[in-house]
N, C-alpha and C positions, 0 to 999 in steps of 0.2 A: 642029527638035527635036520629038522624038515626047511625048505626053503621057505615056509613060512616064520618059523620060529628066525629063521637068518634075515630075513627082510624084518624083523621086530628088533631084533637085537640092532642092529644097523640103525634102526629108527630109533630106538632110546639113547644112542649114540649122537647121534644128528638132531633131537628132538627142541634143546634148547642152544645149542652152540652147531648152527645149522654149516655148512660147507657147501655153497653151490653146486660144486665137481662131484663130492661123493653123494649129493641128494640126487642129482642128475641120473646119477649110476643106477640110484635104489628107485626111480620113479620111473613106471612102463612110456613109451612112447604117446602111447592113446588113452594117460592116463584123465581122470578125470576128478574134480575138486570141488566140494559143495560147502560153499562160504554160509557162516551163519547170518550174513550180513550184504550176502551178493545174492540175489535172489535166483538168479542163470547159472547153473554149471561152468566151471572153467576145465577147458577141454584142450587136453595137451601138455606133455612135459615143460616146457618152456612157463605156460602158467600155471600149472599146480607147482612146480618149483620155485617161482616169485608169491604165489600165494602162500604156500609151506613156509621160504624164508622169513617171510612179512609178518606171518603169527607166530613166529619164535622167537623172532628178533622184540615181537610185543608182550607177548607173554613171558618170554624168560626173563623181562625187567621187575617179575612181580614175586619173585619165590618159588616159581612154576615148580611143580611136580606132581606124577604119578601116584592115584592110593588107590587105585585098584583095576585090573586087568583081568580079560576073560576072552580066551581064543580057542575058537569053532573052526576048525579047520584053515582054511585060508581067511576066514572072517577074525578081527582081532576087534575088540572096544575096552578101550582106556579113558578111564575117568578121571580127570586134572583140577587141582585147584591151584590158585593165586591171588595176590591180591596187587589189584592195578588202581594208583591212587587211591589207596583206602577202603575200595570194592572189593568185595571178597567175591572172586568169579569162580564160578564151578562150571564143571562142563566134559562132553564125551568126544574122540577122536575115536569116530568108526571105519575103521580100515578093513579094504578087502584088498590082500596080495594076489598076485598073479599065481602061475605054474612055477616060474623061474625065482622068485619070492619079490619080486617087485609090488609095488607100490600100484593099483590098478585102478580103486577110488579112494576116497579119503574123504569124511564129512564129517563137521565140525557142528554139533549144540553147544548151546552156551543160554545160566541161565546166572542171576533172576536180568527182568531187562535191564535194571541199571547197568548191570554188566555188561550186558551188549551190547547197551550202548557208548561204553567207556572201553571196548574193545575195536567198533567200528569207528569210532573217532582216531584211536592211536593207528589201528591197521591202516588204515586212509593215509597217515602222515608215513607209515614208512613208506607204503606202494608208491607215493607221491616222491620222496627221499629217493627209492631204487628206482623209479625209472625218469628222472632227473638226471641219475649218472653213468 
């Protein structure tokens, strides 16, 4: 198994029942995190890891799951649907792993806007929720 395929399998693991400690593990130091809804890159373990938690903790309230996946060497893109309050959200998780299979960027589409917008509303309350506590 390539370290890519290990840093994916890790990540379907963690994807909707996230673990701060073992996401920490699987996310590179200098990793980097492109919100569909933050228009700035988030730059660093510390916040792609509150970012990551924040949209599973939002997404996984809706039925989230995987239907289809296609991975190019260390590049991986996983297509998700859900439905949050009655929105049916679709949307791509474009991952590029490290050498080591970490986690190096990670960018999130998400479509039609209603969804996005009913994604940046709920991701807003948890970011709000975690660093609260």
């Amino acid at each position: 198994m390539t370290p890519t395929e290990q840093g994916l399998a890790e990540w379907h693991t963690l994807a909707t029942a996230p673990d701060p400690e073992r996401l920490a593990g699987l996310v590179a130091q200098d990793a980097v995190f492109h919100s569909p809804v933050v228009h700035t890159p988030q730059e660093g373990r510390a916040l792609v890891v509150s970012y990551l938690s924040a949209a599973a903790a939002t997404l996984g309230q809706g039925e989230f799951r995987y239907v289809r996946e296609l991975v190019d060497g260390q590049n991986v893109m996983l297509e998700f649907t859900c439905v949050l309050d009655g929105i049916q959200v679709n949307g791509v998780d474009i991952i590029r792993f490290d050498e080591a299979g970490q986690i190096a960027d990670f960018k999130v589409m998400i479509r039609p806007i209603k969804a996005v917008n009913k994604v940046w509303e709920m991701m807003a309350a948890q970011l709000e929720k975690a660093s609260a506590s």
